[in-house]
Steps between C-alpha positions, in 0.01 A plus 500: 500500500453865482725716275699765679622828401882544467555690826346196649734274336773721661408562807435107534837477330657744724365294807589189387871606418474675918399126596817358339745752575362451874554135530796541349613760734345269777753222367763673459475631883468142602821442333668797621416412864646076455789659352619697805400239726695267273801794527471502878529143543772400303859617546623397112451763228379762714596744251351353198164455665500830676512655144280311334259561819567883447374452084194289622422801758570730198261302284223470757512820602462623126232259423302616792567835331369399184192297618389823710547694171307243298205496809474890454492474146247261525269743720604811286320271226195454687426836623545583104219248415247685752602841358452372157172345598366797633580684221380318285154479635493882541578556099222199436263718714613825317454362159142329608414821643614729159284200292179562700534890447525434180206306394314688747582881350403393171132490388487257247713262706294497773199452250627202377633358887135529588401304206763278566351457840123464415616198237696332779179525746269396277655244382572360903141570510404305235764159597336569896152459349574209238644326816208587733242343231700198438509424871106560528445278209706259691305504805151510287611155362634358811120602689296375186702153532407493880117572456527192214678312730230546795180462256649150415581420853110629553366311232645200622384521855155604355535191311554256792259695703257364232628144468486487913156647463316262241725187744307637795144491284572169379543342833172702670 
């Protein structure tokens, strides 16, 4: 599993928390509307259940409130993360950019880059050409084993050739 950075942790906690506070808001709504059809329907406690209907409307409404809060929070969190990202790359560009100048502008540096380079070619070079001979030694073995495999072959049909020739003598 990849590691993430701390504003990812946040924002994921941030949407996470939205998701909860939703569903609970979701509930709570469901309850809110069985409550006043339970208030409509009966005649007893009327009062009691119209005020407890009134705190369950209060509480939905503010966790509908506070899950829209939590959502926007949650976005505000995001749009951060693609600022940051952006950012980010621009300074790693900068500082890549201020490096190169700097070996560049300076004589001996760039002396010893080139020499840096010409050891790292020739020494591809080199592993390219080891591996190039070792596969034509390869094949040189693999075509010498074929030609000894066809002289015998030869040598054996010569070989019967001569048996069915002397056969053929013996019987004229």
């Amino acid at each position: 599993m990849a590691t993430q950075t701390s504003t990812q942790r946040q924002a994921a906690a941030k949407r996470a928390a939205a998701t909860r506070k939703r569903n609970a808001a979701k509930r709570s709504s469901t309850a809110t509307k069985a409550s006043a059809r339970r208030t409509t329907a009966s005649a007893r406690g009327t009062t009691r259940q119209a005020r407890r209907t009134g705190r369950q409307a209060t509480r939905t409404a503010s966790r509908q409130v506070d899950a829209a809060t939590t959502r926007l929070g949650a976005l505000g969190h995001r749009i951060e993360r693609a600022v940051l990202i952006q950012v980010g790359a621009a300074a790693t560009v900068g500082d890549k950019v201020r490096q190169t100048a700097q070996t560049y502008t300076n004589l001996g540096r760039v002396r010893r880059e080139f020499d840096r380079f010409e050891r790292r070619g020739a020494k591809a070079l080199s592993r390219s050409q080891r591996s190039l001979t070792r596969q034509r030694r390869g094949l040189e073995r693999d075509a010498r084993g074929a030609q000894r495999s066809l002289e015998r072959q030869v040598n054996g049909l010569r070989s019967d050739a001569q048996d069915i020739a002397s056969q053929v003598k013996q019987l004229v």
